[in-house]
C-alpha positions as CSV (number, residue, x, y, z in Angstrom):
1,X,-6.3,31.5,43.6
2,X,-6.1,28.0,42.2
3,X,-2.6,25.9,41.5
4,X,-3.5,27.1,37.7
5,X,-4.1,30.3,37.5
6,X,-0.8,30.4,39.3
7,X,0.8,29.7,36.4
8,X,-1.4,31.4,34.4
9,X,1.4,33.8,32.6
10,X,2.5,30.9,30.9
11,X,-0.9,30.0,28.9
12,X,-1.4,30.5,25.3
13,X,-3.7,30.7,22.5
14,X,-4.2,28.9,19.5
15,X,-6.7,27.5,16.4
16,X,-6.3,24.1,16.2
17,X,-5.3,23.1,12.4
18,X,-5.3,19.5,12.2
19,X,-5.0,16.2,13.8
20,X,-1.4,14.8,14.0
21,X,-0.4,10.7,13.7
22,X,-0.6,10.8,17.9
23,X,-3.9,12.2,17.5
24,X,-2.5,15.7,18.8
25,X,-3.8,19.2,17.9
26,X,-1.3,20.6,15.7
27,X,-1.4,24.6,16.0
28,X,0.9,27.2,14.6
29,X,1.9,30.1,17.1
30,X,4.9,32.7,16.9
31,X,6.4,30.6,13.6
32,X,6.3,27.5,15.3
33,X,4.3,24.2,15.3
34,X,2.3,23.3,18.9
35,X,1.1,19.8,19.4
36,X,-1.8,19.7,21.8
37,X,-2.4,16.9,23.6
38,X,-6.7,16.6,23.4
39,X,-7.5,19.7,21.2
40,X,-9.2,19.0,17.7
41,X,-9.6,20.6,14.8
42,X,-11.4,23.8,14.7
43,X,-11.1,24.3,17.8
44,X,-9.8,27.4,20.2
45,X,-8.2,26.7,22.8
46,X,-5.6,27.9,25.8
47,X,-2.7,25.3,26.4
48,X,0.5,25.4,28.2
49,X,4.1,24.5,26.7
50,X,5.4,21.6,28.3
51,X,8.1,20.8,26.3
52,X,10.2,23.5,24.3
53,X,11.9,22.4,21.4
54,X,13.7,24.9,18.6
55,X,10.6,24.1,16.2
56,X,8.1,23.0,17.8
57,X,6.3,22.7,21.5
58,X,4.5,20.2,22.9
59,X,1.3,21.4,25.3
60,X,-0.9,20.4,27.4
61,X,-4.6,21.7,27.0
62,X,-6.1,23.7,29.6
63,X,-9.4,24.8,28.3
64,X,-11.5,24.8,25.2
65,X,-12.5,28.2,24.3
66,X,-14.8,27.3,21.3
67,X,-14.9,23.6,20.8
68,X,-15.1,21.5,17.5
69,X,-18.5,19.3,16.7
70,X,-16.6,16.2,16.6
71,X,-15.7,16.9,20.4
72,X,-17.7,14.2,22.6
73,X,-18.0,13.1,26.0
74,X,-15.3,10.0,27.0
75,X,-17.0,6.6,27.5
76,X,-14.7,5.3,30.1
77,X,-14.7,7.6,33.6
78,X,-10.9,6.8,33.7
79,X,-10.2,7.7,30.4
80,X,-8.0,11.0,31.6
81,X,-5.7,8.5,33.5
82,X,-5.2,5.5,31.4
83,X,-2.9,5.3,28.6
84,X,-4.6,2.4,27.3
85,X,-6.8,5.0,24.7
86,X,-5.8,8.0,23.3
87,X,-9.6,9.3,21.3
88,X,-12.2,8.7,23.0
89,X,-12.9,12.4,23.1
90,X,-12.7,12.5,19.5
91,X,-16.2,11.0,17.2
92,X,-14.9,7.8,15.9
93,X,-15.6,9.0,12.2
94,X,-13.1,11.7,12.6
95,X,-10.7,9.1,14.5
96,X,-10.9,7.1,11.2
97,X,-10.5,10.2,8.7
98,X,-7.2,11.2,11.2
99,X,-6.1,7.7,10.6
100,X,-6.7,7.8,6.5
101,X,-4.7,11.4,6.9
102,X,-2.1,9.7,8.4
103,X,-1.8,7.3,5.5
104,X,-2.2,9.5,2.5
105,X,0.6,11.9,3.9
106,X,3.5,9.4,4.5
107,X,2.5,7.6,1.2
108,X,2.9,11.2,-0.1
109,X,5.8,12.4,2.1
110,X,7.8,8.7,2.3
111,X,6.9,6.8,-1.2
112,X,6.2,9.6,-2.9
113,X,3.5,7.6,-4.3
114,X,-0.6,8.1,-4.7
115,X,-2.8,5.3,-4.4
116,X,-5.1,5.4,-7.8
117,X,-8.1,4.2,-5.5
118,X,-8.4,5.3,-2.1
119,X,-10.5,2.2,-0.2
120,X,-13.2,2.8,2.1
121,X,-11.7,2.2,5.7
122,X,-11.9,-0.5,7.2
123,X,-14.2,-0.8,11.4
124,X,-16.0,-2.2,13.8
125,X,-17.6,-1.6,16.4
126,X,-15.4,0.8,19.1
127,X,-16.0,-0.9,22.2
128,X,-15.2,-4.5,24.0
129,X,-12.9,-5.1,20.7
130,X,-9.6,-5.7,22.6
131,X,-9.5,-9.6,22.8
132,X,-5.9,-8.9,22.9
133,X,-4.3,-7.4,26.1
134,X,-1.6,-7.0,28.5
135,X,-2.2,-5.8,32.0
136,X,0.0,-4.6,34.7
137,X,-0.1,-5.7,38.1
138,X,1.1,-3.7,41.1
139,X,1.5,-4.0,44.6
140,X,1.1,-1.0,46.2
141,X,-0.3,-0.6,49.7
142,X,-0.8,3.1,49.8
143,X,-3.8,2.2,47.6
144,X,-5.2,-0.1,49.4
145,X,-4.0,-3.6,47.6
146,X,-2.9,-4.5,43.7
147,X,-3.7,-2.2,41.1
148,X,-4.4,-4.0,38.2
149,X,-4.8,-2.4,34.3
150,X,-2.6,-0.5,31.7
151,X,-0.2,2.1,32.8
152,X,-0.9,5.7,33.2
153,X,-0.5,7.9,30.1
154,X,3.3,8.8,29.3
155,X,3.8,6.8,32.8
156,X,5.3,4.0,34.1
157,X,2.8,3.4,36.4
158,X,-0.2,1.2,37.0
159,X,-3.5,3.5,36.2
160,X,-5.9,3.4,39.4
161,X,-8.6,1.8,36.9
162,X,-12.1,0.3,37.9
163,X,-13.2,-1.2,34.8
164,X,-12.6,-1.0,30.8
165,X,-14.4,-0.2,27.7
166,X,-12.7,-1.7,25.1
167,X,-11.2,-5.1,26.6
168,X,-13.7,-7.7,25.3
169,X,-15.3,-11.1,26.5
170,X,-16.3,-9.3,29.6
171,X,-12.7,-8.6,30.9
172,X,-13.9,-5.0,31.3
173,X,-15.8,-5.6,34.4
174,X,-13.3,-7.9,35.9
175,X,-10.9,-5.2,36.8
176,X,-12.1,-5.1,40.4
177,X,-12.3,-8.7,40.6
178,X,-8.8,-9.1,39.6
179,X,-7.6,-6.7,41.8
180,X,-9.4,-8.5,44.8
181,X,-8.0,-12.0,44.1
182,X,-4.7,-10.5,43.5
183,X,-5.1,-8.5,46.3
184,X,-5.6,-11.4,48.7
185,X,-2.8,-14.0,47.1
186,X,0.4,-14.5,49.2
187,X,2.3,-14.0,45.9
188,X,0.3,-10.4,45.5
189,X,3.8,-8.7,44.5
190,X,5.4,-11.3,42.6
191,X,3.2,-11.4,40.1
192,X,3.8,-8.4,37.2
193,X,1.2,-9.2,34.8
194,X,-1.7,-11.1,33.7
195,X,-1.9,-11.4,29.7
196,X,-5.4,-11.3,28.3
197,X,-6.4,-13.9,25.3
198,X,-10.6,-13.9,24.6
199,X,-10.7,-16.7,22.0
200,X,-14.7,-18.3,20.6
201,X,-14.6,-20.8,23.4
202,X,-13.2,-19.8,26.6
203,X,-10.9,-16.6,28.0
204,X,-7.7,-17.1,29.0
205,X,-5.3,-15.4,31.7
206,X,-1.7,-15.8,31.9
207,X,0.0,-15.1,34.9
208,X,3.5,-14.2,35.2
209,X,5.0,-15.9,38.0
210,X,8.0,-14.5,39.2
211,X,7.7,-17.7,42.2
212,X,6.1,-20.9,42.8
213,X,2.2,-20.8,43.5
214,X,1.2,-22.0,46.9
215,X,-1.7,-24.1,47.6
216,X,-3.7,-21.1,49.2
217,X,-2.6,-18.9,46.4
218,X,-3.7,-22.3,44.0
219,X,-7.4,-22.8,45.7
220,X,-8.2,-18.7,45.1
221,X,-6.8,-18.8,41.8
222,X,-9.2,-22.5,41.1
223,X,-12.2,-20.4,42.9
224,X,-11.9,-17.5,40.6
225,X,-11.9,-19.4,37.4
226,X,-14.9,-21.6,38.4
227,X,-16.7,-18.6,39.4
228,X,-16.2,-16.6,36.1
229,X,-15.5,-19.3,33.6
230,X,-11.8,-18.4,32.4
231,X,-9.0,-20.7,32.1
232,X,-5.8,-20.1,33.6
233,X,-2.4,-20.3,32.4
234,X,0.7,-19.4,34.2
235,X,4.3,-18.6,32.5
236,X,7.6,-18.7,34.5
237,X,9.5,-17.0,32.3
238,X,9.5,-16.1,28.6
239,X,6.0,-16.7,26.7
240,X,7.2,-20.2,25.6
241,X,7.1,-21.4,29.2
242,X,3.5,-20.3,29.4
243,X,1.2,-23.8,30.1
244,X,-2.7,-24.1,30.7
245,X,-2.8,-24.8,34.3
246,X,-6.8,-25.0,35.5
247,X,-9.1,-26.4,34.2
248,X,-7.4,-28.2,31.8
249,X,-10.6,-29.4,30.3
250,X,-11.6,-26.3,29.2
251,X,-12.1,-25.8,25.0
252,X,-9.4,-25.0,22.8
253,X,-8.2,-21.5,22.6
254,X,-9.2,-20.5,18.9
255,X,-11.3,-17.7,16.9
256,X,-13.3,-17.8,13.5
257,X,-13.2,-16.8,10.2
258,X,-17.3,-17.6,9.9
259,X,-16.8,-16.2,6.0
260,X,-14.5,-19.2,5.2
261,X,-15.3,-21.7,7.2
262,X,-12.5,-21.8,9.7
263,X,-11.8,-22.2,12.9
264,X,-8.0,-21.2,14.0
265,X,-6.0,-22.6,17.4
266,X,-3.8,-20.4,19.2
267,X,-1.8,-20.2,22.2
268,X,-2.8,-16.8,24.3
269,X,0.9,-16.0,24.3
270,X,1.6,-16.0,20.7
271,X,0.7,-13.4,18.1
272,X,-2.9,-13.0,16.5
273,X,-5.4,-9.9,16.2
274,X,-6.5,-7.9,18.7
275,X,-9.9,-7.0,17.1
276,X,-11.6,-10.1,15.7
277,X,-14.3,-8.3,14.2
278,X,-12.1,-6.3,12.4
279,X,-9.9,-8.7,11.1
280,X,-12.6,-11.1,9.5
281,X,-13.1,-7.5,7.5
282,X,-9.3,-7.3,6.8
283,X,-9.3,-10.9,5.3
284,X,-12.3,-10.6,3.1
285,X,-10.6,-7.6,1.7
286,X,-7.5,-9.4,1.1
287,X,-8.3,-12.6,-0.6
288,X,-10.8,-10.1,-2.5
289,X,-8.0,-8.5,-3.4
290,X,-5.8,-11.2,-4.2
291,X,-8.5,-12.1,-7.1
292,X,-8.0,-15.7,-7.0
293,X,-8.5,-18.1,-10.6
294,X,-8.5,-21.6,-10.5
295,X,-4.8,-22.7,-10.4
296,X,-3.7,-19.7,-8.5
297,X,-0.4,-20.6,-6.3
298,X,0.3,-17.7,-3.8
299,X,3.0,-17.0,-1.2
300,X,2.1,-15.4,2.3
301,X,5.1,-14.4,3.5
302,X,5.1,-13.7,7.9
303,X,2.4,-15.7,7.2
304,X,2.1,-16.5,11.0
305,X,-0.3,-19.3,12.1
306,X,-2.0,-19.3,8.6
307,X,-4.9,-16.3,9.4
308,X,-4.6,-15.2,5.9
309,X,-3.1,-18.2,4.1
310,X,-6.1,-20.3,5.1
311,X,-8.9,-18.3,4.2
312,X,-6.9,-18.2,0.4
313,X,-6.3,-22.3,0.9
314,X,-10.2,-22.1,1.6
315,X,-11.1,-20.3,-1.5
316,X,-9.1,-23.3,-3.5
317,X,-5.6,-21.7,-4.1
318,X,-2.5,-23.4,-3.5
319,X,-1.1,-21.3,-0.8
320,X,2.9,-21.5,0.3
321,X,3.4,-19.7,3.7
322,X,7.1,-18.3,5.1
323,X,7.1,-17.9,8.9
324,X,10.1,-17.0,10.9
325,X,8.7,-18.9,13.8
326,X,9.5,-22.2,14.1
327,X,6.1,-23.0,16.9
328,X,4.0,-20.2,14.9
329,X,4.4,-23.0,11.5
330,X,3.7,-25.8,13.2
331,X,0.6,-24.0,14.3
332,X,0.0,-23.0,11.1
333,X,0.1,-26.8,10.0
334,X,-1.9,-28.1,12.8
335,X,-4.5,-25.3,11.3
336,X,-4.9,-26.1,8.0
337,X,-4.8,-30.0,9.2
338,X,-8.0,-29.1,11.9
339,X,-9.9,-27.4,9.0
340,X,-9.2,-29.7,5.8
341,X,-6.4,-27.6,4.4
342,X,-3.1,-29.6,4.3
343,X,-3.7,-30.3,0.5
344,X,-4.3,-26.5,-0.2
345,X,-1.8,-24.9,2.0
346,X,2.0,-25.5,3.3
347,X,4.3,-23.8,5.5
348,X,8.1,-23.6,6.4
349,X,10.2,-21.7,8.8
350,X,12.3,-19.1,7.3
351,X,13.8,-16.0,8.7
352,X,12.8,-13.0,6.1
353,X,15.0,-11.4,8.3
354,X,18.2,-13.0,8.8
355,X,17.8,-15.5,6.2
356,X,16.5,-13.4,3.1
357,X,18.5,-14.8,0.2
358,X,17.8,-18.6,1.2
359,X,13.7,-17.7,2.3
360,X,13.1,-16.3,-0.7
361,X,14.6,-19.5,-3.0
362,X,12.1,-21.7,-1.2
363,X,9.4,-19.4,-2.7
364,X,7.9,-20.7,-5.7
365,X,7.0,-18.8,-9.1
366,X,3.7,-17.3,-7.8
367,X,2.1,-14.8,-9.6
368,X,0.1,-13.1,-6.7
369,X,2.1,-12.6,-3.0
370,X,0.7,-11.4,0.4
371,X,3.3,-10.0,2.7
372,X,1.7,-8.7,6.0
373,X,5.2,-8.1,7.7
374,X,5.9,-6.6,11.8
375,X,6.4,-2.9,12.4
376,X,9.6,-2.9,10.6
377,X,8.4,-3.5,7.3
378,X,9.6,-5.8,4.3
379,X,12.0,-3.2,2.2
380,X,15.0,-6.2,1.5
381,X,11.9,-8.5,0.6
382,X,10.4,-5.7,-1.9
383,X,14.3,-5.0,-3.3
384,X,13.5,-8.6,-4.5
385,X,10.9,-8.4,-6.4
386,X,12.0,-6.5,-9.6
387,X,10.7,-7.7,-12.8
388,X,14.1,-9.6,-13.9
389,X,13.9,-11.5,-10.4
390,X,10.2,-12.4,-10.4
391,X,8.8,-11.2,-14.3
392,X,5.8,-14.1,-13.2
393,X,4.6,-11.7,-9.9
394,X,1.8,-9.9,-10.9
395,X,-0.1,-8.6,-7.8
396,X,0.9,-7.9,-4.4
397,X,-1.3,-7.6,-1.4
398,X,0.6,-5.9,1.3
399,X,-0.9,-5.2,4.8
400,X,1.1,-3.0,7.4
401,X,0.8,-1.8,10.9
402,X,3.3,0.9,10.1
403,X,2.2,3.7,7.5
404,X,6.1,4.8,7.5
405,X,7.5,1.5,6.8
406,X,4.8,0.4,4.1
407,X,5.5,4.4,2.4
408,X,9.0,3.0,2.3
409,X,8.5,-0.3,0.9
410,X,5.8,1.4,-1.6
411,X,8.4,3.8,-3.0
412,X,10.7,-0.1,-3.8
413,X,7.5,-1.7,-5.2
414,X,7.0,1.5,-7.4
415,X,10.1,2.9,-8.7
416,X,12.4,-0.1,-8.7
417,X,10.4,-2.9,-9.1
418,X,7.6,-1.8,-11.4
419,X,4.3,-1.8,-9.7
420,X,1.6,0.6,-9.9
421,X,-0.1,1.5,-6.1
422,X,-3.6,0.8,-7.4
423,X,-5.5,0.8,-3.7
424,X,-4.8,1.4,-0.2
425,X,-7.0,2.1,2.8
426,X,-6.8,2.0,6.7
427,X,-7.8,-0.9,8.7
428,X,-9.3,0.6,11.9
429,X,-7.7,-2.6,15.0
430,X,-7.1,-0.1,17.5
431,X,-10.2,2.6,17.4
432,X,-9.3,5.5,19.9
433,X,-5.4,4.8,20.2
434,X,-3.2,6.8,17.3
435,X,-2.0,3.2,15.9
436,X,-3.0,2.9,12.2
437,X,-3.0,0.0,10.6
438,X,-3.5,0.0,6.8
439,X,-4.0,-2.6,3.7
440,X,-2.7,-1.6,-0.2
441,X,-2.5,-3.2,-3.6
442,X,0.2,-3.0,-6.2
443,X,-0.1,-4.6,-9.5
444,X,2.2,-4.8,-12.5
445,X,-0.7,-4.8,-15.2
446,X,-3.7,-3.4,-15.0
447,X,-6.4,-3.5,-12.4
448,X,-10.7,-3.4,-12.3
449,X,-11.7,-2.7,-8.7
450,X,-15.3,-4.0,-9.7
């Protein structure tokens, strides 16, 4: 008898319903909801309770019974381990549909709002798209050396992992590699992790150095990044210590925005898209959006190191951009002054935060606004644009990684502030991971989507 069918008495049945915002099978047995991790819609399946709550269980799946059509076969061979993806058993149309679920129902549920347009979602293509990353190093010598990847799913540990589908620039198939040099360095378990940045030019890796290199640890390091072309940075402590440390000829860190001409800087520790292909889509769909005349002033507010305030500086607007960031804005400037803009676009430091009241007064009168805030949202920002505070705002472009926090602010926008939710749509960054990133348009008058 296997370890399984020990523990058989405990399995269950259940028709899968519906995807939830995790990407779990959601199930109703006995009068209670069941969220199965890896069962899809459709489907019929025996799962095990892991976790009991009063209304609801969560499960682990055991077997599929009778599977769903959108039910395919995992890319990566350590898919079951790594936490890093959360769909690649589901097709990635479905993924995307999930996503736009996941959207409609909190604008629903939250904002109690509809969007009079529903957009066509936003994607790329699903694999090497990550040029974005963070991976875990760990020293452990039951495994033979330094385990290097994302951690385990629901884990703290480091997944065994040999390679990755969806890191781009080739850092896929430098797993083993890594491991090996980090493997053979003296400083093997004082180094916790190596953050990933794959810019147009060159692919840098940060290491966090918890002590001093030494000069054999320096001469592997120097090997490796002759051998495969990256550039190496190391960072003793927070990401503003982070420096380029061989070869310090290598090309600037930057990616494009081919549609408009630019060419953006960055430092691999500070904040930009993870999937560049999918972002170029997100800013045409923006500044499309935005429908900018001649004469148009706009605001970007967490406007960050300009990626969407130069693309509308680029199209002839005046732009204004608010950044809490001090070295994100003078990024920013050093942007628009490396692609022509400085007469198009400014940018000032501002806490929209901490520092609403006084942010906000630097503003100007603008009739159109683009407010593509963190996780938390913008609902003091929203409270501020009534029609007695800004009568002249017109049209607001608003781009979220949060469909709960931009329900939230949409329910402001709409009820206290007077603006209609003409469009919204999902922006697929992350395909096969739960995370649902989304881009909607409110407008006081009305609007012609052709």
């Amino acid at each position: 008898m296997s370890i399984d069918e020990k523990f058989a008495d405990t399995w269950q049945h259940a028709t899968v319903e519906s995807l939830d915002h995790e990407g779990r099978g959601v199930a109703h047995v006995d009068g209670k909801v069941v969220f199965i991790e890896g069962a899809l819609p459709r489907e019929k399946v025996v799962y095990e309770p892991s976790r009991r709550k009063k209304f609801f269980d969560q499960a682990k799946l055991i077997r599929v019974e009778k599977g769903a059509p959108e039910r395919i076969a995992p890319r990566c061979g350590f898919y079951e381990i790594c936490g890093g993806c959360a769909m690649q058993h589901i097709d990635p149309a479905l993924q995307v549909a999930a996503k736009q679920r996941v959207l409609e129902d909190n604008l629903a549920r939250i904002g109690r709002v509809v969007p009079e347009q529903v957009l066509p979602p936003i994607y790329a293509a699903p694999w090497e798209y990550r040029h974005r990353a963070r991976l875990s190093v760990h020293f452990v010598p039951k495994k033979g050396g330094v385990l290097v990847g994302f951690r385990e799913k629901k884990s703290s540990y480091v997944a065994d992992m040999h390679a990755c589908e969806v890191l781009a620039g080739g850092i896929g198939r430098l797993i083993d590699p890594l491991r090996d040099l980090m493997t053979s360095l003296e400083a093997r378990d004082r180094i916790p992790q190596i953050e990933v940045a794959v810019g147009a030019r060159i692919t840098a890796l940060v290491l966090r150095l918890l002590v001093p290199l030494g000069p054999a640890d320096e001469a592997r390091l120097k090997a490796f990044a002759d051998a495969h072309r990256i550039q190496w940075w190391v960072q003793p402590k927070g990401p503003e210590t982070a420096v380029a440390w061989y070869p310090l000829d290598a090309p600037d860190l930057t990616y494009t925005l081919p549609e408009f001409g630019l060419e953006l800087k960055f430092r691999p520790t500070e904040f930009t898209q993870v999937n560049h292909a999918v972002n170029r889509l997100m800013v045409h769909r923006a500044v499309a959006m935005l429908d900018l005349q001649p004469g148009d002033e706009v605001a970007d507010l967490f406007c960050g190191l300009g990626n969407f305030s130069l693309a509308i500086a680029a199209r002839g607007a005046q732009v204004v951009g608010v950044e809490g960031s001090e070295a994100l804005v003078a990024r920013a400037a050093e942007n628009a002054a490396r692609n022509g803009l400085t007469s198009h676009a400014r940018f000032f430091v501002a806490d929209l935060y901490t520092d609403l009241d006084a942010a906000m007064k630097k503003v100007p009168r603008v009739t159109k606004m683009l407010i593509d805030p963190p996780r938390d949202g913008a609902v003091e920002v929203c409270k501020l644009l009534t029609a007695e505070l800004r009568p002249e705002l017109q049209r607001i472009v608003y781009v979220s990684c949060s469909p709960g926090t931009l329900a939230r602010d949409a329910a402001v926008l709409t009820q206290s502030c007077g603006f209609a939710l003409k469009a919204a749509g999902v922006v697929n960054m992350f395909p096969h991971t739960a995370h649902v990133e989304s881009i909607a348009l409110f407008e006081r008058a009305a609007w012609n989507p052709e």
